[in-house]
N, C-alpha and C positions, 0 to 999 in steps of 0.2 A: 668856309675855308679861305686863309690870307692865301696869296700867290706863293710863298715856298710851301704849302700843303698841298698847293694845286700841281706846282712842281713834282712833289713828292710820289703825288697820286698817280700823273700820268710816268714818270718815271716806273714807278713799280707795276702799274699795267703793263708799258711794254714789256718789262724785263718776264713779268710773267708770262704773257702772251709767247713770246721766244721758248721760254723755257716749257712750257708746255708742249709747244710744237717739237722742240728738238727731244722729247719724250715720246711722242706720240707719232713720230715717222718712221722708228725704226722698232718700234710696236708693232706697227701696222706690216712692216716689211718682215717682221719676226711670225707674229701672229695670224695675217692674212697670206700675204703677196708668196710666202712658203710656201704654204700648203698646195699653191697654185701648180698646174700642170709645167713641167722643168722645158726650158728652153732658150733659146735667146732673149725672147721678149721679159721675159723674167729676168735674167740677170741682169738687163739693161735694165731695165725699171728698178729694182736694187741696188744697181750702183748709182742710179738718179735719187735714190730716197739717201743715201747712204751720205752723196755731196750736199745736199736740201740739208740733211742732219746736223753737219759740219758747220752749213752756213746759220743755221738758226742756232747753237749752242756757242759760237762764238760772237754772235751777234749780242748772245741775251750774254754775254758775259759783260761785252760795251755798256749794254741799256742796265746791268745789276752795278757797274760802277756808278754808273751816272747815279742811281738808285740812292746807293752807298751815301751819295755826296750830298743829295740831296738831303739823305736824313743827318745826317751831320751838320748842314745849312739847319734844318729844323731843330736840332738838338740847340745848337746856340742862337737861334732866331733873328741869324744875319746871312747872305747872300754873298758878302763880302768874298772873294776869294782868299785872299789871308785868313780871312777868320774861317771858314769851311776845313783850308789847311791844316790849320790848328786844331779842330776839331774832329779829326781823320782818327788819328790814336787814340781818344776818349772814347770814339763812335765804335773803334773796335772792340775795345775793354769791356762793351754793356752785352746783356745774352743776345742782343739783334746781330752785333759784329759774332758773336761767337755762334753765328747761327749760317750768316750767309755767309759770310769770309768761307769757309769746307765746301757749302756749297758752289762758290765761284770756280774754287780749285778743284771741282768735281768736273764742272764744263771745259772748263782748261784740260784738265785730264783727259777728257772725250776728246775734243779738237785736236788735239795730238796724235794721242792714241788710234784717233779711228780708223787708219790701215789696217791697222795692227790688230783691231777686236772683231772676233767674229759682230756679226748684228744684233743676235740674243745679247751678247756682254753688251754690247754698245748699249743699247736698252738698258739693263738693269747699271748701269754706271749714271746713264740720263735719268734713271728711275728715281733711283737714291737721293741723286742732287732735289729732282723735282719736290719729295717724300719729305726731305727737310725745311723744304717752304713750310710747313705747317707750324715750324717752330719759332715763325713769327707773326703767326696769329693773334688774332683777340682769345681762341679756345687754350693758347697757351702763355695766359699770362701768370701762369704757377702752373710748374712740375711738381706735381703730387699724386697719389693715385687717384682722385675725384675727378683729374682732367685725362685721364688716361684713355677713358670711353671717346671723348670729345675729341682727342689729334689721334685716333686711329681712324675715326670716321672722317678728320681734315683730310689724312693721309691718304684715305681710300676715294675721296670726293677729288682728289686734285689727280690721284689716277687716272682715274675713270674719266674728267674732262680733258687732260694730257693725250687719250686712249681716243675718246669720240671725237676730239676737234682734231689733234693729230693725224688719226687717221680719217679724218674726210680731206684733210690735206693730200694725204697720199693717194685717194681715191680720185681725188681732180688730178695729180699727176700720172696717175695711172690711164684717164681717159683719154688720152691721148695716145693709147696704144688701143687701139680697137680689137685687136685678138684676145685683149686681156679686160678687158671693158666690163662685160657680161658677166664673167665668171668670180670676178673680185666685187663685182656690186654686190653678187648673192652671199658670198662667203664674208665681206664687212658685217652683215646683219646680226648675226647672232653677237658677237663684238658688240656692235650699236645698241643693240636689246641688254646686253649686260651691264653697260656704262651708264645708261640712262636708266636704270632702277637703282645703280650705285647710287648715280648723281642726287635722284631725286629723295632716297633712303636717308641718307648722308646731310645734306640740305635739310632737311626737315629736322635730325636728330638736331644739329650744332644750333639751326635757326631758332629752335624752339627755346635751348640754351641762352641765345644771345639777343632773342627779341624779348622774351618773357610771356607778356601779355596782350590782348586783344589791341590795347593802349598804347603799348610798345610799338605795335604793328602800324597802325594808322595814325600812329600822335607824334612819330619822331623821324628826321631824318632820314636815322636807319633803316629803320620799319620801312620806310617808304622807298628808298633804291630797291628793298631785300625784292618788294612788289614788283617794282618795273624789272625787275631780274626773272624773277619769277613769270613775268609772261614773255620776256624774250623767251626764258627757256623751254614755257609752251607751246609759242612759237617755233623753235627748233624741233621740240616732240613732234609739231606736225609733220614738218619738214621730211622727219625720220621714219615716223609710218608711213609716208606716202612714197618715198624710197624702196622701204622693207616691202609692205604689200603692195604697190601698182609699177614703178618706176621699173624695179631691178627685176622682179619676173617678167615682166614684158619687156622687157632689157634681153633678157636672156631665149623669149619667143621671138626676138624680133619684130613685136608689136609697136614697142616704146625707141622712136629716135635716141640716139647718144645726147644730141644737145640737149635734151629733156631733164637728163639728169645730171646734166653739167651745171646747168641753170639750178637746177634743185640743191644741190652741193653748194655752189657758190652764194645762195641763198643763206643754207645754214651754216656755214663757214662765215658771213659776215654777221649773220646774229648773233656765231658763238663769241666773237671777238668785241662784241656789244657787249655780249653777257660778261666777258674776263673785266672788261675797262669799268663795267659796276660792280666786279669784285676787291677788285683794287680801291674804288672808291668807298668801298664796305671794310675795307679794312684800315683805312686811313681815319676815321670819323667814331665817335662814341656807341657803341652796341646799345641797342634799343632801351635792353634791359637797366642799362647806367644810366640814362636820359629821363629825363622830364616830360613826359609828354605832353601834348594839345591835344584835349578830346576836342573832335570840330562838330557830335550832335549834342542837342539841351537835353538829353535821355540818355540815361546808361541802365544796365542790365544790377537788378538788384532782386536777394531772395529773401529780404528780411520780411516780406510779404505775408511769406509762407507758412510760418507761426505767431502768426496774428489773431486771435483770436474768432474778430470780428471778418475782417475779409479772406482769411489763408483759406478758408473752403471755397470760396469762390477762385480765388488763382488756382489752385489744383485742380479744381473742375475745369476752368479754361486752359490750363494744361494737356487734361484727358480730352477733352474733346476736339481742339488743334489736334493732337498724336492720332486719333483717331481719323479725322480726318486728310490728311497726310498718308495712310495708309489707305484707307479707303480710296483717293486719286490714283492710287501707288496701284492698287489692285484692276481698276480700272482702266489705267494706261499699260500696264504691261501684266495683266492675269498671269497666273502660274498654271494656271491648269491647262491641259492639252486640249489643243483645237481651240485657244482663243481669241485666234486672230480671224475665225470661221463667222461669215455671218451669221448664223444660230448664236452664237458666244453670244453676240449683244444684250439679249436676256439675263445674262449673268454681271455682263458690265455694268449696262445702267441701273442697278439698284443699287451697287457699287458708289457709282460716281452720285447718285442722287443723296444717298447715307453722306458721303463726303460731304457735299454741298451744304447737308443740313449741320452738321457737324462744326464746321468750319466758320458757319453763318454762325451761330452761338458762342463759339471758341474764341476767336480771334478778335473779337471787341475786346475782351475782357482781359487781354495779354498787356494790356498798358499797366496793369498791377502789379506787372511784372519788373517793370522800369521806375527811376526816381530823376528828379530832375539833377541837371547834370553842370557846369561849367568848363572852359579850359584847365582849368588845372585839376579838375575832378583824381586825377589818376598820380597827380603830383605825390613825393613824400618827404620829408624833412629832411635834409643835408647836414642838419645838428649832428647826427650822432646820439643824440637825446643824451648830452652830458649833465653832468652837476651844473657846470659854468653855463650853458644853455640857461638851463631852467631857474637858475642864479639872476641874470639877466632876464628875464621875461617876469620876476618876479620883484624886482627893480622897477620894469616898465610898466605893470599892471596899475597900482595905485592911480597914475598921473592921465593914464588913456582908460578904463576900463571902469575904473572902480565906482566912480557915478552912479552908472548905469545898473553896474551888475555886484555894486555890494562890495566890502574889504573882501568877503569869503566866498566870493561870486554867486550865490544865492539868487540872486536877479535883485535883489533890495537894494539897490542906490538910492542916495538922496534924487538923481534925476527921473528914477523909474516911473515914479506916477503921470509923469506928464507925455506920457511916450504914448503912441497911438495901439501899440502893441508891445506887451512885458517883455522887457529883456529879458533872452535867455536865462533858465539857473544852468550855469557851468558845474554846477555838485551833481546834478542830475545825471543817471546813468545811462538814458538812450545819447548822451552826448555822443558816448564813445560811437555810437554806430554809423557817425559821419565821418567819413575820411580827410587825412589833415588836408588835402588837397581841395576841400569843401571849405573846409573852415579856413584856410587860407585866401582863398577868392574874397569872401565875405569880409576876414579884415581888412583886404587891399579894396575893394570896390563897394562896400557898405551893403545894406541890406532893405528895401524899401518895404512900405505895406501894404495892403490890397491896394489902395489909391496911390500906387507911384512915389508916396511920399520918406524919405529916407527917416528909418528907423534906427541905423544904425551908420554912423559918418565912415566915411571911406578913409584907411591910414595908409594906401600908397603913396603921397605925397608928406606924410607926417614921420612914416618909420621906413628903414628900409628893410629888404627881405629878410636879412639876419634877425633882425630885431623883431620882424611879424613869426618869421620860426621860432624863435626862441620866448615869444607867449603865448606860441601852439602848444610846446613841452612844457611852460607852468601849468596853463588851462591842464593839461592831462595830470599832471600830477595833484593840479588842486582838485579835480575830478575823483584822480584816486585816494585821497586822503578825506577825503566827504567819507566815501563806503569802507573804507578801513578802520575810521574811528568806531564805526558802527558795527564793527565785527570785530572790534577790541584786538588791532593791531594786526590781522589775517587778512592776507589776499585769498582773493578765490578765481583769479583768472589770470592770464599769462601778462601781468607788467613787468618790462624790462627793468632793471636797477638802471639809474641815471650813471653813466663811463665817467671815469675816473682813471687819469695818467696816475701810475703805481711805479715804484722800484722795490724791486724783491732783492733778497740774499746774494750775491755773486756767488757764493759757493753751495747755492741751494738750486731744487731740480728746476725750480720756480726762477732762475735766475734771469732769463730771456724775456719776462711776461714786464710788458711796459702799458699793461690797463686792463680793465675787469675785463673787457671782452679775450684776452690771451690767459686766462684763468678757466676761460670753458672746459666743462669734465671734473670740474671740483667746485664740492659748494662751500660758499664762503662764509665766514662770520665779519662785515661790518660793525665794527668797532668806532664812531664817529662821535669826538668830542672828547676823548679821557685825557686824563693826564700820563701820570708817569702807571704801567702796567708789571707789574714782576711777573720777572721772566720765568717763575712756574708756570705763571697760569697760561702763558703763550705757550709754553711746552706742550703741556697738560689738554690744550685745545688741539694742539698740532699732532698730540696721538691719536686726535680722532680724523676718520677722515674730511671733517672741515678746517679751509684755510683759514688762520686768523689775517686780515687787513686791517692794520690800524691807519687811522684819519684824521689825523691833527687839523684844527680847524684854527688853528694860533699861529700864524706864518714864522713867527720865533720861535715853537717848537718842533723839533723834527721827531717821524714817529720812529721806536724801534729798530733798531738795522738788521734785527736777526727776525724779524719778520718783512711780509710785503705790507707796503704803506704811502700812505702819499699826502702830502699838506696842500689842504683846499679847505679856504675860507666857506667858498657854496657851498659845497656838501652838507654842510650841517640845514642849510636851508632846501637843496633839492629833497634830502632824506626824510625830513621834519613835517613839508609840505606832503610829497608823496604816499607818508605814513599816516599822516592827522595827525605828528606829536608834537606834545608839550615842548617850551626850555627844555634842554638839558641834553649830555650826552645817550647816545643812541646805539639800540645794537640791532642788527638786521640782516637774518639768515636772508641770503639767496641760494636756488638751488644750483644743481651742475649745469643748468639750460641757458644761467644769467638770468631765470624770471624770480620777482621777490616773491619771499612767503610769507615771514614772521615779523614785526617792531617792535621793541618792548625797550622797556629803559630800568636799570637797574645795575649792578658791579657787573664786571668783566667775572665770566666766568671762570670759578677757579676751583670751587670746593666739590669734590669728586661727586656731589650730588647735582650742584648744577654742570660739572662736563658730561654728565648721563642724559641730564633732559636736554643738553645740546645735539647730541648724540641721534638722541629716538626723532627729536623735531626734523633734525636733516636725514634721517632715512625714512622718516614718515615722509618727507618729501619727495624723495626718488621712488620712491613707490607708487606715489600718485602725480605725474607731471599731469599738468596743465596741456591741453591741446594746444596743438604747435595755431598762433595767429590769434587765439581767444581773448577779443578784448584788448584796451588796456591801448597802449601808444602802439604805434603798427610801427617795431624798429627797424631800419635796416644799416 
């Protein structure tokens, strides 16, 4: 992070931190300090929560300007005051300005108002404002119904931290009245117990959403605050059982000192405010899931093992017998049966834990079959988009860096193969696919040596750069898939993506918005790549069935059709040609509604009501049978 993101970051910490608190004080005085026995000491302490309220919501109105400025400094990437200025009304105009701006004038509205509102109102006017933080989240980067699960659960997480850190506020303020001490520690609990199964509910759902994967978690950034977040706020769970059961009942016997839990409070009151300042800095930085990650072991978890022929009997047996033995300790340390914590039990444990032992001796050697070796960018995946122009490119660069070695066709037959200590790879070969581009990326950037250390394969970080090693990741896949497709006379049998393509559709068609195959999804297509002039029956004629025709001029002087979707790209004829195993010539190739190819074949645009019928059956015979979601094939995202 430059200095105005770090700006930005602590700017929106505090404003959050405020804004939380001035949520979470007249909560606590609605929710708890109520219900409390009526008297003096109570309406003091209420109208001490009431002014706290005041002071924190006009405060975090300060810290959300500042906030404000700051992302408008980051929006035009100068500090400059003039230029911040200037970028005040642009800042407003984006969904962040139409997001906090209501909320500012929500705090404004409290700070006024709050003579005037009873405390419940106060609350839910603080509530609301708090509520619409969620709407500049990372979970609400699209209002759609897909994210709608995601910001009830922001909305309900920032509650419920507003709620437990708010009211330990109020609880510290509260200790200072000792007639009200005892009886408000016991009544926060059930509060405390509800907030902290929201928090952690909530946390988990969105985390899952925005870390992704194991990879995500430990290989990024993100992943890595989400961690140190995560154990401040284990840290606080302690804090909060140790309140709930020993502090506040013995608070309330007179066993447990006041200082005791003053000290315990101001404990987790300053964790919670660790915890907000790594939320804030979770919200400024790339969610795990968008990220790149660094696997940091030489091993990752892999089950291609498991239908192996040769060894998959063996990983499943070292499967069964770890599970077994895991259970057997399990039985062992904590039996289920009654009376087993009785000296007599022993007879039932140790042949337990001795079954385990044996179990476990057998099992767990053998778990390493489980694992493949691994690199930094093991988890990485291509930032192409896996376009035409990608693969266009990489098939450009192939001949001059590859071809050597591994052949025009990548075969492994190069003129230099024979003299290599170990055969280059065949890239036609289909266990290719079962290495992830983030494998095969290391290997172009860092080379690849042979059992004696000796490089087999020269390293191209210093020869190409990243775009250019992605982009003869997406040929190799395609020349991979055009090996097995010729071979099955133009048929995919597993989920490859169609190489993207920027399209313009009809303005007065329904299609009129979709600017590339991927805004096509839900209709399967007919690729039309390479024709000439098409009469506009046969476009009709195709467009009564439910596949879209796209036409593809690959002639930068021709432009395709206007009354269909189309788009002039020289690659395409070479992504599609490669991809397919075809011959010269124009090309036609059903994808279905998922974006995965199924059919190549080359021959006229179909027109004659005998070929718009077998167009017809090929594209419903498709929807009929998808392809499993990830089978194979380029891993797109």
């Amino acid at each position: 992070m430059n200095t105005l993101e770090t700006g930005l970051a602590i700017a929106r910490a505090l404003h959050l931190a405020l804004a939380l608190a001035a949520w979470g004080l007249p909560a606590f005085a609605a929710l708890v300090v109520a219900k409390a026995p009526a008297g003096p000491a109570r309406e003091d302490l209420t109208a001490t929560l009431r002014r706290w309220t005041r002071g924190a919501a006009g405060t975090a109105v300060v810290a959300g300007l500042l906030w404000f400025a700051a992302q408008a400094a980051v929006f035009v990437g100068d500090d400059n005051p003039a230029a911040v200025l200037g970028a005040l009304a642009a800042t407003a105009a984006t969904r962040y300005g139409h997001v906090v701006l209501p909320r500012l004038a929500l705090l404004v509205a409290a700070v006024v108002l709050e003579k005037r509102l009873s405390v419940q109102r106060l609350a839910g006017l603080l509530g609301l404002s708090l509520a619409l933080h969620a709407g500049v989240g990372h979970v609400a980067v699209t209002f759609d119904a897909a994210s709608l699960p995601g910001l009830a659960a922001e909305v309900l997480h920032l509650l419920a931290a507003g709620a437990w850190l708010g009211g330990m506020a109020g609880l510290l303020l509260a200790l200072s009245r000792p007639a009200l001490a005892a009886d408000l520690a016991v009544r926060f609990s059930p509060l405390g117990v509800t907030c902290v199964t929201l928090l952690a509910a909530t946390a988990l759902l969105n985390g899952v959403g925005l870390i992704g994967t194991l990879a995500g978690l430990i290989g990024t950034t993100y992943g890595q605050v989400a961690i140190a977040k995560a154990a401040l706020y284990a840290l606080m769970l302690g804090c909060a059982g140790l309140n709930r059961w020993r502090i506040a009942p013995g608070l309330a016997q007179g066993t447990v000192p006041l200082a005791l839990l003053r000290a315990c409070v101001l404990v987790e009151l300053s964790l919670g405010i660790a915890v907000v300042a790594l939320a804030a800095w979770l919200a400024s930085i790339v969610p795990g899931v968008h990220d790149q990650p660094l696997w940091p072991f030489t091993r990752k978890l892999s089950g291609e093992i498991l239908s192996d022929p040769d060894y998959g009997g063996l990983a499943w047996k070292a499967i069964l017998l770890t599970g077994l033995g895991i259970l057997g300790l399990a039985l062992a340390m904590l039996p289920p049966w009654p009376g087993a914590w009785r000296r007599p039990a022993l007879a039932l444990r140790l042949p337990a834990l001795a079954a385990a032992g044996i179990a476990l001796w057998f099992g767990v050697p053998d778990l390493d079959l489980l694992t493949v070796e691994a690199f930094p960018t093991s988890y990485w995946s291509s930032p192409t988009g896996f376009t035409a122009a990608s693969v266009a490119q990489g098939a450009a660069l192939f001949p001059g860096h590859c071809a050597r070695c591994h052949g025009a066709g990548g075969a492994g037959d190069g003129p230099d193969a024979a003299k290599l200590s170990i055969p280059p790879a065949d890239l036609t070969a289909h266990h290719l696919l079962d290495h992830s581009e983030g494998d095969i990326f290391w290997w172009l950037s860092h080379g690849m040596p042979d059992p004696d250390g000796k490089p087999v394969m020269p390293a191209f970080a210093d020869q190409l750069s990243e775009d250019e090693r992605w982009a003869l990741i997406d040929y190799i896949h395609t020349l991979n898939s055009g090996t097995t497709v010729a071979e099955a006379k133009g048929v995919w049998t597993w989920g490859m993506p169609a190489p993207e393509l920027d399209l313009t559709c009809p303005a007065d068609g329904a299609l009129a918005k979709a600017g590339s195959l991927a805004d096509l999804a839900g209709h399967p297509l007919l690729l039309a790549i390479g024709y000439g002039d098409i009469p506009a029956q046969a476009l009709a004629a195709v467009r009564a069935t439910p596949v879209v025709p796209v036409i593809v001029s690959t002639n930068p002087d021709q432009a395709p059709p206007a009354s269909a979707c189309g788009s002039t790209s020289p690659e395409a004829a070479v992504a599609y040609r490669t991809i397919g195993g075809a011959p010269e010539g124009p090309l036609l190739v059903l994808v279905d509604s998922r974006g995965a190819l199924r059919t190549i074949w080359q021959g006229p645009f179909p027109a004659t009501p005998a070929a718009i019928a077998v167009l017809a059956a090929k594209a419903e015979e498709a929807e009929r049978h998808p392809f499993a979601t990830g089978g194979g094939g380029h891993h797109h995202h």
